[in-house]
PDB file of N, CA, C and O in Angstrom:
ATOM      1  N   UNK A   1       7.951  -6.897  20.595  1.00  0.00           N
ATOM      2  CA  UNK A   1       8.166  -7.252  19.203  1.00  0.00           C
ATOM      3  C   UNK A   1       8.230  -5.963  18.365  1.00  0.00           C
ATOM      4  O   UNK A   1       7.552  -4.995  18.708  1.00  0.00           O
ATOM      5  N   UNK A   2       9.123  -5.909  17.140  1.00  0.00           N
ATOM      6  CA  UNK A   2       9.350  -4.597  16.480  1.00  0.00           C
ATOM      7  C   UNK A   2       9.226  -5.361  14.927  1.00  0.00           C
ATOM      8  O   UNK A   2       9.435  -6.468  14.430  1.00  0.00           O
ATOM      9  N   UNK A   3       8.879  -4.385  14.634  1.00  0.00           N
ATOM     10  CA  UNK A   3       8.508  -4.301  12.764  1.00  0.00           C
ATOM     11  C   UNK A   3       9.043  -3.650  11.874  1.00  0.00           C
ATOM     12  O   UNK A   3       8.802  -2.449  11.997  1.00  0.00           O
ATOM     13  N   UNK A   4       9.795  -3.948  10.848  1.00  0.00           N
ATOM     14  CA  UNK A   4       9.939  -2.927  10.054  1.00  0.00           C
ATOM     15  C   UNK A   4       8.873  -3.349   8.504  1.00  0.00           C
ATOM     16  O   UNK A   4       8.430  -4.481   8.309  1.00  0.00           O
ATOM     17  N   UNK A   5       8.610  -2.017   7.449  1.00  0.00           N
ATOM     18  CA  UNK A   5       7.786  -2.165   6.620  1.00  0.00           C
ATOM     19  C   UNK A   5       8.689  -3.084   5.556  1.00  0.00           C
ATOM     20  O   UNK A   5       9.861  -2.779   5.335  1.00  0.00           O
ATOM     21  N   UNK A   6       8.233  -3.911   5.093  1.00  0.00           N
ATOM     22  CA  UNK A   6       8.229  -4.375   3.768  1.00  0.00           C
ATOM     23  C   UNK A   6       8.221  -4.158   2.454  1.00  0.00           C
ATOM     24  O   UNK A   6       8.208  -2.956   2.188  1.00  0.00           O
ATOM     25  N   UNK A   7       8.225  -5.039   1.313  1.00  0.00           N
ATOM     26  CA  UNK A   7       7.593  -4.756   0.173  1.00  0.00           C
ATOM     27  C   UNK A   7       6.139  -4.206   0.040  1.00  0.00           C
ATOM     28  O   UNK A   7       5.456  -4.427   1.041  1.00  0.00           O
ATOM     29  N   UNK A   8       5.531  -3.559  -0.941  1.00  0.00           N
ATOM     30  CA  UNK A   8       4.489  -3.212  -1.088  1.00  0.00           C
ATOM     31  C   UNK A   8       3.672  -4.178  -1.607  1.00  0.00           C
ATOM     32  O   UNK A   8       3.978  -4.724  -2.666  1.00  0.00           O
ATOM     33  N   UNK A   9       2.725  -4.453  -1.042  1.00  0.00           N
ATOM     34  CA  UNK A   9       1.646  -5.491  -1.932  1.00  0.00           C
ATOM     35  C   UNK A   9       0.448  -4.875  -2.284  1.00  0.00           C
ATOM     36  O   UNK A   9      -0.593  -5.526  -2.193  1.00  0.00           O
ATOM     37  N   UNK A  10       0.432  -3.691  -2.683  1.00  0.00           N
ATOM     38  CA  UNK A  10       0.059  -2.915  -3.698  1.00  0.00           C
ATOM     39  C   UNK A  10      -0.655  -3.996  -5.059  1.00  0.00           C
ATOM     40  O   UNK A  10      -1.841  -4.314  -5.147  1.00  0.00           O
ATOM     41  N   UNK A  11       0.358  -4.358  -5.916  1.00  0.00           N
ATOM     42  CA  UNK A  11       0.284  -5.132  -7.091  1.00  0.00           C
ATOM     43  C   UNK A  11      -0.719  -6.127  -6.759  1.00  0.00           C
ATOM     44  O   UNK A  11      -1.726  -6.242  -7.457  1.00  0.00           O
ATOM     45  N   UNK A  12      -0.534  -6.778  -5.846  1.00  0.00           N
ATOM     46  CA  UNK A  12      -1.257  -8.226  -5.385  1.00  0.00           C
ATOM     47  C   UNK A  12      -2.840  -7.648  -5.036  1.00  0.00           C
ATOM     48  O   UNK A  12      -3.914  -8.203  -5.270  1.00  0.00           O
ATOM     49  N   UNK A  13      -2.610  -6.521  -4.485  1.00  0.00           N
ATOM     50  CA  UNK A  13      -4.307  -6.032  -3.921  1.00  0.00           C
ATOM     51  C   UNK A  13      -5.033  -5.578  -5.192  1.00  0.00           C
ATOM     52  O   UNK A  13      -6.234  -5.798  -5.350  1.00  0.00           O
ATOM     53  N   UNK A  14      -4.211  -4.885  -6.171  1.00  0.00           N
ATOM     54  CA  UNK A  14      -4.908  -4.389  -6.894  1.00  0.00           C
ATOM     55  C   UNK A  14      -5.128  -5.596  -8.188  1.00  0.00           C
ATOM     56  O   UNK A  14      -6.102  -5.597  -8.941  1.00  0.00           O
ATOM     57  N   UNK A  15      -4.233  -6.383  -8.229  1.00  0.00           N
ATOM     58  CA  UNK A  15      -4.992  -7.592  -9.296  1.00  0.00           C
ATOM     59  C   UNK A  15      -6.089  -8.270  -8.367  1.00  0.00           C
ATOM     60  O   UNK A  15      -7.138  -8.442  -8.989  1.00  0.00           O
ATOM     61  N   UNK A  16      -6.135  -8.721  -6.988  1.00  0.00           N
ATOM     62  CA  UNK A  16      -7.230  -9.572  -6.784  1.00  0.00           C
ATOM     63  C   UNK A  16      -8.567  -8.210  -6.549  1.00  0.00           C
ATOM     64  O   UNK A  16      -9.734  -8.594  -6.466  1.00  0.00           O
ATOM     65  N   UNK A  17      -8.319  -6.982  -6.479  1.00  0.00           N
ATOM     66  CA  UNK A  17      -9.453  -6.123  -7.097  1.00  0.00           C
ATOM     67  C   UNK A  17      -9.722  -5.731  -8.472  1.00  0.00           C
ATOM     68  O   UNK A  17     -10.165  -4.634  -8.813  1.00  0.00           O
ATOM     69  N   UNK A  18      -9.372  -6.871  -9.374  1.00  0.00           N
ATOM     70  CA  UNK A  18      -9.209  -6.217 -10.794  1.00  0.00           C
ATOM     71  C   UNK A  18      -9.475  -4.764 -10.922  1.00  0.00           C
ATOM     72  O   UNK A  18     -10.421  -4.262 -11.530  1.00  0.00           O
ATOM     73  N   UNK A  19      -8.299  -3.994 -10.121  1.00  0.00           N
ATOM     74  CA  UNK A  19      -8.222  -2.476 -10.830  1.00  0.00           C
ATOM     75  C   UNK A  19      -6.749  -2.362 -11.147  1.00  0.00           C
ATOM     76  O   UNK A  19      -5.782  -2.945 -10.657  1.00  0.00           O
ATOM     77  N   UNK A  20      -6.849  -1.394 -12.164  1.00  0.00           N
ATOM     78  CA  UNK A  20      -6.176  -0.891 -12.151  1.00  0.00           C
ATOM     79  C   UNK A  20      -5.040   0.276 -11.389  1.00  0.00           C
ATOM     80  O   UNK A  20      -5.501   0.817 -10.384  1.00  0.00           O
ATOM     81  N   UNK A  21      -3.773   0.644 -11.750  1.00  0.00           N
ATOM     82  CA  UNK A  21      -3.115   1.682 -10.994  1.00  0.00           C
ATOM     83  C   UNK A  21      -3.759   2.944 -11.295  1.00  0.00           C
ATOM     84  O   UNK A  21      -3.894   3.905 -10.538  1.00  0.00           O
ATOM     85  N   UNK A  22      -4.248   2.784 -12.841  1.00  0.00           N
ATOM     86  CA  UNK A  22      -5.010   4.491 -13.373  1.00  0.00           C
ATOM     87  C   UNK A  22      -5.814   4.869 -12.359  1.00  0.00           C
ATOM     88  O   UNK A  22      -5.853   5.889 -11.670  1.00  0.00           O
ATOM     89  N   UNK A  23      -6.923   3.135 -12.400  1.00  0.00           N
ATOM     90  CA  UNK A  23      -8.438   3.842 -11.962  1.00  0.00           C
ATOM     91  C   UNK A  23      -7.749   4.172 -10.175  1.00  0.00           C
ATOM     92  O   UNK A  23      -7.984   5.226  -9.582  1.00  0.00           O
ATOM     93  N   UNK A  24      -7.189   3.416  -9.781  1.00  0.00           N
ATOM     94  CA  UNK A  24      -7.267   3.855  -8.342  1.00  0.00           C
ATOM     95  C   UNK A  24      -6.241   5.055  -8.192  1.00  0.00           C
ATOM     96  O   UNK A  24      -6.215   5.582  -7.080  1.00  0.00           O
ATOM     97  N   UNK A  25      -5.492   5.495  -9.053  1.00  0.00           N
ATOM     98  CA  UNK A  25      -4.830   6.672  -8.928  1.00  0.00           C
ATOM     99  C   UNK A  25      -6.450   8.038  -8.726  1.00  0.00           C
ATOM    100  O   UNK A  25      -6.860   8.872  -7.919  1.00  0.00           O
ATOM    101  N   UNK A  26      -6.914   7.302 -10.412  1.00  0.00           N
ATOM    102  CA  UNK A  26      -8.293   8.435 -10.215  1.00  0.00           C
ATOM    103  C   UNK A  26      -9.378   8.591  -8.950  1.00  0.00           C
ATOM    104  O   UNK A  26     -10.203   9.439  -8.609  1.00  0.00           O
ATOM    105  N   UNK A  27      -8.912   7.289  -8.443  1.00  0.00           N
ATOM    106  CA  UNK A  27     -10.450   7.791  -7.133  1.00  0.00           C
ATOM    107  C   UNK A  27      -9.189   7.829  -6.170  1.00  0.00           C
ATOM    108  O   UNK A  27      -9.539   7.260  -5.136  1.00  0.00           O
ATOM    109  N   UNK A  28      -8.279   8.123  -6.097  1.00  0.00           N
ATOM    110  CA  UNK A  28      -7.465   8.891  -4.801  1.00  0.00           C
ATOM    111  C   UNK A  28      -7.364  10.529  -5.465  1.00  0.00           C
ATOM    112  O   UNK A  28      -7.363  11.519  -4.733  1.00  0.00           O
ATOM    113  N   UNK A  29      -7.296  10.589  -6.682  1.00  0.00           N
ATOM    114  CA  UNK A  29      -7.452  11.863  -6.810  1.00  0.00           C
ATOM    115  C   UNK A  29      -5.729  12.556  -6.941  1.00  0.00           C
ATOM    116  O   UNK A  29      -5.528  13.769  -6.884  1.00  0.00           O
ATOM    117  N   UNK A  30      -4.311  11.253  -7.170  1.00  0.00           N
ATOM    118  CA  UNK A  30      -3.302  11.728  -7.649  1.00  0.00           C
ATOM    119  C   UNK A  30      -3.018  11.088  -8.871  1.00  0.00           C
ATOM    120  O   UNK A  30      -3.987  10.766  -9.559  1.00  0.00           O
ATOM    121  N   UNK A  31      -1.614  10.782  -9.375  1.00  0.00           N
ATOM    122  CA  UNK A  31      -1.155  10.721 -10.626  1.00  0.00           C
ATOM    123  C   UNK A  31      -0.739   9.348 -10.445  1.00  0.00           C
ATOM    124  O   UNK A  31      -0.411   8.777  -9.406  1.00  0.00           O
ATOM    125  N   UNK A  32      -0.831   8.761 -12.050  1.00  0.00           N
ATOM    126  CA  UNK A  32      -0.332   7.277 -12.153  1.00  0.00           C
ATOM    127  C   UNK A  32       1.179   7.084 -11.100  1.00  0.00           C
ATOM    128  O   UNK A  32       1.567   6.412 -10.144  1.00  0.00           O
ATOM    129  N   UNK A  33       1.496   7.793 -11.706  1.00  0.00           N
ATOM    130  CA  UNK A  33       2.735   8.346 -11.384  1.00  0.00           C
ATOM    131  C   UNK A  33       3.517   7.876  -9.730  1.00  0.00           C
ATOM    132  O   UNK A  33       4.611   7.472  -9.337  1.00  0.00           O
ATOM    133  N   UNK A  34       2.338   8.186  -9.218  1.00  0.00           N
ATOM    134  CA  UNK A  34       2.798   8.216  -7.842  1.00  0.00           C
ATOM    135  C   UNK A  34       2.324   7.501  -7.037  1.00  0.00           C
ATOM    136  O   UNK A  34       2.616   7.484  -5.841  1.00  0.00           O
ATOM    137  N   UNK A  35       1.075   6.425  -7.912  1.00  0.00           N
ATOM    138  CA  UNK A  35       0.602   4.959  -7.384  1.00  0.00           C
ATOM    139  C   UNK A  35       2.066   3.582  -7.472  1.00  0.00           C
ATOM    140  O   UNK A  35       2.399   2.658  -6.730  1.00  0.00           O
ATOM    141  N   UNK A  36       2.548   4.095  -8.707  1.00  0.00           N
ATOM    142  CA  UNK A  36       4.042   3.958  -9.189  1.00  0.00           C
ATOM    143  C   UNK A  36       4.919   3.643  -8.362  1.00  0.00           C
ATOM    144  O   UNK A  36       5.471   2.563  -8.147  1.00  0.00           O
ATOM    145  N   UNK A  37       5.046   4.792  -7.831  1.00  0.00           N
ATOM    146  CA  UNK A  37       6.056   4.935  -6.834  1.00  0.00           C
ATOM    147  C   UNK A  37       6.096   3.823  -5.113  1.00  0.00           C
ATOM    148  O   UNK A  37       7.026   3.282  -4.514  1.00  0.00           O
ATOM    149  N   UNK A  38       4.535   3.911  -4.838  1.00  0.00           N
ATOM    150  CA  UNK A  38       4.690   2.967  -4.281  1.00  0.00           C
ATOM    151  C   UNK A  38       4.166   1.654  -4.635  1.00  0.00           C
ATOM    152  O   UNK A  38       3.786   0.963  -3.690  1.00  0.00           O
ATOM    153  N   UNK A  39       4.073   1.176  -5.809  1.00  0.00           N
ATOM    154  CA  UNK A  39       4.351   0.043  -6.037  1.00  0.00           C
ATOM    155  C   UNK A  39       5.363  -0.464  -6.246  1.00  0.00           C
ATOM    156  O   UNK A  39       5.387  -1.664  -5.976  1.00  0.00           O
ATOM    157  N   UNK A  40       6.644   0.147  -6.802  1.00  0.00           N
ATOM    158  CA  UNK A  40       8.183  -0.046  -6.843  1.00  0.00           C
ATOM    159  C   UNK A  40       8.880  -0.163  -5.575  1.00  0.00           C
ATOM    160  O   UNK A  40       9.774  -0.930  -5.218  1.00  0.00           O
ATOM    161  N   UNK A  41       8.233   0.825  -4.944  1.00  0.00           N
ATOM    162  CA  UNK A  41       9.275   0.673  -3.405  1.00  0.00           C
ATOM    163  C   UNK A  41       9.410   1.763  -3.608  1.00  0.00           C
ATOM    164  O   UNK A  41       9.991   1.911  -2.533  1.00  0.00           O
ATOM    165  N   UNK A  42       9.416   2.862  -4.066  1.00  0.00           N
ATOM    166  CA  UNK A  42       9.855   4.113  -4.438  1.00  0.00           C
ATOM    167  C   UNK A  42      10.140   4.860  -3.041  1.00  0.00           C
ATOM    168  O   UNK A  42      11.180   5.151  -2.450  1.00  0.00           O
ATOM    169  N   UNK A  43       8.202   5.126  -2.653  1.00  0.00           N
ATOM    170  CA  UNK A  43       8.323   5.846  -1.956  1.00  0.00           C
ATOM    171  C   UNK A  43       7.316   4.502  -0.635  1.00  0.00           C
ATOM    172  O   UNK A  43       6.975   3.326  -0.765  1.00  0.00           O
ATOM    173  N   UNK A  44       7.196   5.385   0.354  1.00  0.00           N
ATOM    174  CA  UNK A  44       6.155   4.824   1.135  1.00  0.00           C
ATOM    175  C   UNK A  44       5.469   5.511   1.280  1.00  0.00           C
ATOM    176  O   UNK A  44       5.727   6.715   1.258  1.00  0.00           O
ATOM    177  N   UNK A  45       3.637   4.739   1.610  1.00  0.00           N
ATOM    178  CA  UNK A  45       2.231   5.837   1.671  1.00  0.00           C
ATOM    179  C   UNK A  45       2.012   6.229   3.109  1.00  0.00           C
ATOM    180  O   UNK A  45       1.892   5.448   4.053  1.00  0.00           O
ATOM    181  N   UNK A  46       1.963   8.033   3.164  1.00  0.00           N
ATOM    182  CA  UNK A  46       1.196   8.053   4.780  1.00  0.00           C
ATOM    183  C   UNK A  46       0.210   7.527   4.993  1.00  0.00           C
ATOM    184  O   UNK A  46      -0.573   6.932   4.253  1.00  0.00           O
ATOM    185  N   UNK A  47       0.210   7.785   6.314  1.00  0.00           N
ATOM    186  CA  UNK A  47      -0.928   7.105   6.675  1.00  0.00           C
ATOM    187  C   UNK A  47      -2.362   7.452   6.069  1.00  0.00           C
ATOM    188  O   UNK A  47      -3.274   6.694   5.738  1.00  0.00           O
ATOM    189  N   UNK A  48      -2.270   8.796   6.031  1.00  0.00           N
ATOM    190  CA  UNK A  48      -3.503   8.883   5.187  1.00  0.00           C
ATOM    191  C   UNK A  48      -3.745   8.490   4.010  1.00  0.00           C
ATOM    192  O   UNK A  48      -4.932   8.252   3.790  1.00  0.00           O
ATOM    193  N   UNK A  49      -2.902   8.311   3.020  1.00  0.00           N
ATOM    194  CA  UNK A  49      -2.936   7.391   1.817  1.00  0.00           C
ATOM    195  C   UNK A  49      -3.415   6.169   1.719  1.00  0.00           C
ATOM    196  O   UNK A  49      -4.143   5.606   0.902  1.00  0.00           O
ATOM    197  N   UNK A  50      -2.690   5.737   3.046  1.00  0.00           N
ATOM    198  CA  UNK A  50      -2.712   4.273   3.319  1.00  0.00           C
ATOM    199  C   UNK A  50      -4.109   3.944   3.744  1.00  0.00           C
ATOM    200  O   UNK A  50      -4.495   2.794   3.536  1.00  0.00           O
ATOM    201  N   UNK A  51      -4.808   4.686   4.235  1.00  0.00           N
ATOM    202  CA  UNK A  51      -6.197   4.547   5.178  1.00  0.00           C
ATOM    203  C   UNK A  51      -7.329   4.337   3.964  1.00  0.00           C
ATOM    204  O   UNK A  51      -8.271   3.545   3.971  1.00  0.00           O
ATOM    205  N   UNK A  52      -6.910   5.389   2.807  1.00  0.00           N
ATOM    206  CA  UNK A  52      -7.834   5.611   1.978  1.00  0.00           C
ATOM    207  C   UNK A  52      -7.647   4.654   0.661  1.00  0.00           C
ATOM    208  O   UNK A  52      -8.481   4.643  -0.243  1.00  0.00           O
ATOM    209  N   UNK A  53      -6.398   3.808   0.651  1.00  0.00           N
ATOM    210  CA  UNK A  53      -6.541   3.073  -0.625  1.00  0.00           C
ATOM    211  C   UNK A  53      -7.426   1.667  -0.060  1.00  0.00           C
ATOM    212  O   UNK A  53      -8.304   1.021  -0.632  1.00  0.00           O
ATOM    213  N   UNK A  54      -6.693   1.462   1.543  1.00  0.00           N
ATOM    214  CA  UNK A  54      -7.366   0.387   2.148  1.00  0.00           C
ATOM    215  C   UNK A  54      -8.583   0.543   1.839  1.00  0.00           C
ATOM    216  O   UNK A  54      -9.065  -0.270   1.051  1.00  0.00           O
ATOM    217  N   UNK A  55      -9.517   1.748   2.429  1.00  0.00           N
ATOM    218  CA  UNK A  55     -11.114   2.026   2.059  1.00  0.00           C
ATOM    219  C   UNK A  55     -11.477   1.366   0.816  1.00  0.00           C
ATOM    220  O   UNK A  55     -12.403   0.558   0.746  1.00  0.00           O
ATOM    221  N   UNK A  56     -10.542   1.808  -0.438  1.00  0.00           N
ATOM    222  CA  UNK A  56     -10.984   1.840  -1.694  1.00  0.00           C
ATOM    223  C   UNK A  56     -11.184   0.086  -1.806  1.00  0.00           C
ATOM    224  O   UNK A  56     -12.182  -0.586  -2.065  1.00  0.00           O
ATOM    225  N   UNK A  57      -9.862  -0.278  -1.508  1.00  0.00           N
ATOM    226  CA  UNK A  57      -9.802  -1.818  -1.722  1.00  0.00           C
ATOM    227  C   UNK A  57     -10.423  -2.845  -0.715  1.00  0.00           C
ATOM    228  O   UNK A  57     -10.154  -4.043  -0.792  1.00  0.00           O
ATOM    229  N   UNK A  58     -11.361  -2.270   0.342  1.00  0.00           N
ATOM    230  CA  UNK A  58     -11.706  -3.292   1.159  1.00  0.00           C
ATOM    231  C   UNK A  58     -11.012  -4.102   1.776  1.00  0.00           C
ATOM    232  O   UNK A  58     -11.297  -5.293   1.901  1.00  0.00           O
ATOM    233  N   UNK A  59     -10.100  -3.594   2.196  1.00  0.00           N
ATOM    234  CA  UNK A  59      -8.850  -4.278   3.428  1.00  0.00           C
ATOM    235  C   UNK A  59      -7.980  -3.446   4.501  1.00  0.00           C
ATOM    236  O   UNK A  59      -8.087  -2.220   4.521  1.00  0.00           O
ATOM    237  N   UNK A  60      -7.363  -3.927   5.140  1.00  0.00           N
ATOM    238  CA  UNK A  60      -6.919  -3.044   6.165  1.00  0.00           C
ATOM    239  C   UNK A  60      -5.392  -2.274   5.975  1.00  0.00           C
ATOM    240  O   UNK A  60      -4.567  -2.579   5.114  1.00  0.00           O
ATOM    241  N   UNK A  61      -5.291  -1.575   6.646  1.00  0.00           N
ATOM    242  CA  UNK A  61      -4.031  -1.136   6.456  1.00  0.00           C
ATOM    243  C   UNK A  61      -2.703  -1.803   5.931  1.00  0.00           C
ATOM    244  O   UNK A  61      -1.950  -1.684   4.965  1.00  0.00           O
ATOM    245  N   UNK A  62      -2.824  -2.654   7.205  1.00  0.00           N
ATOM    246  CA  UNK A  62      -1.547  -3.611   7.850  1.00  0.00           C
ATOM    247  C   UNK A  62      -1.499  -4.705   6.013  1.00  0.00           C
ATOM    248  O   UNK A  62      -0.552  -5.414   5.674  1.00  0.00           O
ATOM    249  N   UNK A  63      -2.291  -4.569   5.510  1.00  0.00           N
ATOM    250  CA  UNK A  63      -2.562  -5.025   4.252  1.00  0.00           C
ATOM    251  C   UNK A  63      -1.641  -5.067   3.425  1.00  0.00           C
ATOM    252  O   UNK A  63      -1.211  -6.127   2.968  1.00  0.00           O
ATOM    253  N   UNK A  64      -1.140  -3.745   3.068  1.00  0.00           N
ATOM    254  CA  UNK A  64      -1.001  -2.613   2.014  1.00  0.00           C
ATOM    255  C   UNK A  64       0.598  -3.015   1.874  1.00  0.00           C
ATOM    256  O   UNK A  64       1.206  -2.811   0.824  1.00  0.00           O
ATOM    257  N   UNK A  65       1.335  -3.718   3.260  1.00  0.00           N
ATOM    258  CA  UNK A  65       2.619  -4.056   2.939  1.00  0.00           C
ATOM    259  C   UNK A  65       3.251  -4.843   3.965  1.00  0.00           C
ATOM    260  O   UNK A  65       2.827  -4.995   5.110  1.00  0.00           O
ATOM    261  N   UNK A  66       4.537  -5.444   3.353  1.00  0.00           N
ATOM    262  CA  UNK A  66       4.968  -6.861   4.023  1.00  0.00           C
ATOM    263  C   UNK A  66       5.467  -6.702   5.417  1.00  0.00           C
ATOM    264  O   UNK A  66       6.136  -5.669   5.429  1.00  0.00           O
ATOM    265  N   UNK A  67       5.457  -7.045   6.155  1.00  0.00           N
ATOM    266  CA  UNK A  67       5.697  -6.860   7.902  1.00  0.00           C
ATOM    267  C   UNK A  67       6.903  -7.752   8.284  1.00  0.00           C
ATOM    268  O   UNK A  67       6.661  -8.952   8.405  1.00  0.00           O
ATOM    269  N   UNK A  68       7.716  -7.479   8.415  1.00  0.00           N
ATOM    270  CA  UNK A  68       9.014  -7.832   8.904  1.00  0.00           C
ATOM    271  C   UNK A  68       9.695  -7.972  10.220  1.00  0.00           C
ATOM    272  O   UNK A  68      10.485  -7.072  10.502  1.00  0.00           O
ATOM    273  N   UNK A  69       9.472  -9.296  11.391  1.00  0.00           N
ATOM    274  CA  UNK A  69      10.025  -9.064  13.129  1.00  0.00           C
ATOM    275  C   UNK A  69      11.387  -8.413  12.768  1.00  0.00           C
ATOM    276  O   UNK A  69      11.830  -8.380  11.621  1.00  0.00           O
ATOM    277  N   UNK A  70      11.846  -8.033  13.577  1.00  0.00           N
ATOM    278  CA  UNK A  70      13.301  -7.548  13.541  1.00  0.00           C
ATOM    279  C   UNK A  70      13.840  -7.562  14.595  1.00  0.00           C
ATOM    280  O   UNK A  70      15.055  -7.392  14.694  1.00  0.00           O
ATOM    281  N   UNK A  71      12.831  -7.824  15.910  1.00  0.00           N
ATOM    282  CA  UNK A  71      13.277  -7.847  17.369  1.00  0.00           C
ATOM    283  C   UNK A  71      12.144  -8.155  18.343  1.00  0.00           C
ATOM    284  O   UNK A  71      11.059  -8.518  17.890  1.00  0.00           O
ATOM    285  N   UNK A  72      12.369  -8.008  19.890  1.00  0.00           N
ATOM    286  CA  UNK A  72      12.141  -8.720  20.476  1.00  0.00           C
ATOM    287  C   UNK A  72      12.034  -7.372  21.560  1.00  0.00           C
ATOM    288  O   UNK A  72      13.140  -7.445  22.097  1.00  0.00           O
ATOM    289  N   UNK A  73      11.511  -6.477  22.034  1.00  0.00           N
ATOM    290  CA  UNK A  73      11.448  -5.339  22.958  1.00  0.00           C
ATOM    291  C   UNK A  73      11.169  -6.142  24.425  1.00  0.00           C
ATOM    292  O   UNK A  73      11.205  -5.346  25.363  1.00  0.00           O
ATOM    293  N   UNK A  74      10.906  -7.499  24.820  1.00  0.00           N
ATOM    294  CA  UNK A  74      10.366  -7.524  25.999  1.00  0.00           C
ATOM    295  C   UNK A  74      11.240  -7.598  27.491  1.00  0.00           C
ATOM    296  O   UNK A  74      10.633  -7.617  28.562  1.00  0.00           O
TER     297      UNK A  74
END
């Protein structure tokens, strides 16, 4: 089975954590700016981004965005 990434559900994690994009921009320690980015689709988060917003928000990675089959490898 193969995956490609999705939409970001970014938006959805961070309203059922009532935070904000500021505050969690501030405890990652970058710019509104670029919480932004991947909430639009802009950009996508490495993994290390990804590891550490999960931390912040109490969920897992695989969380963070929509998962898409695309195939069948077997």
């Amino acid at each position: 089975m193969a995956y490609i990434v999705g939409r970001c559900l970014l938006p959805d994690l961070l309203k059922k954590a009532r935070m904000s994009q500021v505050e969690l921009a501030a405890k990652l320690g970058v710019t509104v700016q670029q919480i932004n980015k991947y909430v639009i689709n802009k950009q996508k988060m490495s993994l290390q981004v990804a590891k550490n917003i999960a931390a912040i928000l109490n969920c897992n990675i695989e969380d963070l965005y929509e998962w898409i089959e695309v195939g069948n490898n077997e």
